[in-house]
C-alpha positions in Angstrom: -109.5 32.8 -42.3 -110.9 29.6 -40.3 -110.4 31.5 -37.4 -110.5 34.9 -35.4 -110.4 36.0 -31.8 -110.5 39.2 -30.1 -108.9 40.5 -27.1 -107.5 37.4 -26.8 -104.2 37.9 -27.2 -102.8 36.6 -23.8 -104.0 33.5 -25.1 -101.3 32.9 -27.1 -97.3 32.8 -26.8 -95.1 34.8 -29.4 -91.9 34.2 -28.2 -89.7 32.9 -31.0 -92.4 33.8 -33.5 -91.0 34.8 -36.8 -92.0 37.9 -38.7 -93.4 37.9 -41.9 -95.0 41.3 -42.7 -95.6 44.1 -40.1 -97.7 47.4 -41.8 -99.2 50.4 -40.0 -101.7 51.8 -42.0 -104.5 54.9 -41.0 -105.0 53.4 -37.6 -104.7 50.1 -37.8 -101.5 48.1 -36.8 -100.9 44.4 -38.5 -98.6 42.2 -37.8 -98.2 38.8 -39.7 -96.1 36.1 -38.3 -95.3 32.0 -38.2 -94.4 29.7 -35.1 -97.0 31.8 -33.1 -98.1 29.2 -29.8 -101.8 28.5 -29.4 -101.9 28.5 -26.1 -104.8 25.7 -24.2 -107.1 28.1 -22.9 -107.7 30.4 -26.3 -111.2 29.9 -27.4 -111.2 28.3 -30.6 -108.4 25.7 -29.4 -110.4 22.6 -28.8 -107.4 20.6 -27.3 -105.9 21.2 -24.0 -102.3 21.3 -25.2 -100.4 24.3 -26.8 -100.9 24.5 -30.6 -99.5 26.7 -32.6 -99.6 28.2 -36.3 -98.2 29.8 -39.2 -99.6 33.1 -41.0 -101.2 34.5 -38.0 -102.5 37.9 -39.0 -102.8 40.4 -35.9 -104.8 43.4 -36.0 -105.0 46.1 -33.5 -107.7 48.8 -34.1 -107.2 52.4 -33.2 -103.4 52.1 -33.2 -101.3 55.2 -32.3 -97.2 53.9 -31.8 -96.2 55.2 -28.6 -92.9 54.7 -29.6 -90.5 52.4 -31.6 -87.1 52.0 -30.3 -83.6 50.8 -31.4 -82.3 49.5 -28.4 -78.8 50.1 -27.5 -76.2 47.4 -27.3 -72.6 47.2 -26.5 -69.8 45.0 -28.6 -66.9 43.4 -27.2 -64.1 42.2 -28.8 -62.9 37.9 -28.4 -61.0 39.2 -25.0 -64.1 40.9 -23.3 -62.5 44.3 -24.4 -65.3 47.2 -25.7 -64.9 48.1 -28.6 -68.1 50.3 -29.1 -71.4 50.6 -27.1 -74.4 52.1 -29.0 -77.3 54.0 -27.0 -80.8 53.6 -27.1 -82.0 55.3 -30.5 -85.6 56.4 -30.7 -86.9 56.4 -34.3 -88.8 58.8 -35.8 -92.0 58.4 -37.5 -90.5 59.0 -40.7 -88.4 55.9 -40.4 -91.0 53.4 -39.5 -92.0 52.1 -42.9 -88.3 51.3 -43.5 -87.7 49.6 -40.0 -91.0 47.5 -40.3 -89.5 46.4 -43.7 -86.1 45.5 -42.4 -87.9 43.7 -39.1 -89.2 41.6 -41.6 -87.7 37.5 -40.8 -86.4 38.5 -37.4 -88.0 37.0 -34.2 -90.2 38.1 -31.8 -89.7 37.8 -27.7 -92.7 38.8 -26.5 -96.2 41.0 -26.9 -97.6 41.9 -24.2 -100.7 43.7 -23.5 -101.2 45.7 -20.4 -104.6 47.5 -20.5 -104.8 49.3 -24.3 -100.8 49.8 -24.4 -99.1 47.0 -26.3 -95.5 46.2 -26.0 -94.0 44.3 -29.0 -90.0 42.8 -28.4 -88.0 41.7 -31.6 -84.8 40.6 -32.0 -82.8 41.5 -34.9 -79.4 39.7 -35.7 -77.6 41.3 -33.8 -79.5 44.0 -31.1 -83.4 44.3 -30.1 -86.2 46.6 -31.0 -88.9 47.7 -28.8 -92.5 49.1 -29.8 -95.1 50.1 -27.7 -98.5 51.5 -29.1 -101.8 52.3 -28.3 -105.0 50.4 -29.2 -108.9 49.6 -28.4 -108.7 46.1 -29.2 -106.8 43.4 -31.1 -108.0 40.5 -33.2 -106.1 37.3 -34.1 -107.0 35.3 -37.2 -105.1 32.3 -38.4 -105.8 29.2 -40.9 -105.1 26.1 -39.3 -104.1 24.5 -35.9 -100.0 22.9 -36.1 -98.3 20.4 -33.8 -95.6 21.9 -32.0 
C-alpha cells in the first residue's frame, strides 16, 4: 500500500463507507471498505480538502469484540399500524464469522474511537448492527487519494 497511518483514525470519516471484507482473526480485527473520507488534517493528505478512497484496509491490533449486536427494530405497516417489533439481539461468538460475511456491501455510519474501545455502526437493508471491541491501536492503509 502507498499509504499507512496509525492511530489516526479520527482523521477520517466513514459514514456512508461501504463494506467490502470485515475478518477477525487471532487478535487482529480488519475491516476493508470504499468511499472512506480522507479527512484535511490526516497526515499523509497533502491538500486541505476532504479526500477520500476505495480499498481502505483497517487494522486494529490486540482486538477483543466487546460485543456485536443486532439491533432491534420495529415494522409498521402502510397505515402506521405495528405489525412486529424485534429486540435488541446480542450474538454470540459463534455467529460472528457468518454475520461479518453477511455485513459484507452494507454501509457503515460511523467508527468511533473513544480511548482503546472502538464502536463500529452498519446499516444493513433493513435494521443496524452495532460492534464494539477492544484494541491497542489501529492502522489505516489505502492506495490512492479520490475526488469526492
Amino acid at each position: 500500500m502507498s499509504y499507512k497511518t496509525t492511530d489516526e483514525l479520527n482523521h477520517f470519516d466513514f459514514e456512508d463507507a461501504c463494506i467490502s471484507e470485515m475478518r477477525m482473526g487471532t487478535g487482529t480485527f480488519s475491516l476493508l471498505a470504499d468511499n472512506v473520507k480522507i479527512l484535511p488534517d490526516n497526515s499523509c493528505n497533502r491538500d486541505i480538502r476532504t479526500m477520500r478512497t476505495n480499498q481502505l484496509f483497517l487494522k486494529i491490533s490486540d482486538a477483543v469484540i466487546d460485543t456485536f449486536v443486532e439491533e432491534g427494530y420495529k415494522v409498521y405497516d402502510a397505515n402506521g399500524r405495528l405489525l412486529r417489533e424485534e429486540k435488541d439481539h446480542t450474538l454470540a461468538s459463534s455467529d460472528y464469522k457468518h454475520f461479518f460475511s453477511e455485513l459484507e456491501g452494507c454501509s457503515i455510519d460511523a467508527i468511533v474511537k473513544n480511548g482503546n474501545r472502538y464502536e463500529i455502526s452498519i446499516s444493513a437493508e433493513d435494521h443496524t448492527f452495532f460492534l464494539a471491541l477492544t484494541g491497542t491501536s489501529d492502522t489505516e492503509e489505502w492506495e490512492r487519494f479520490l475526488n469526492v
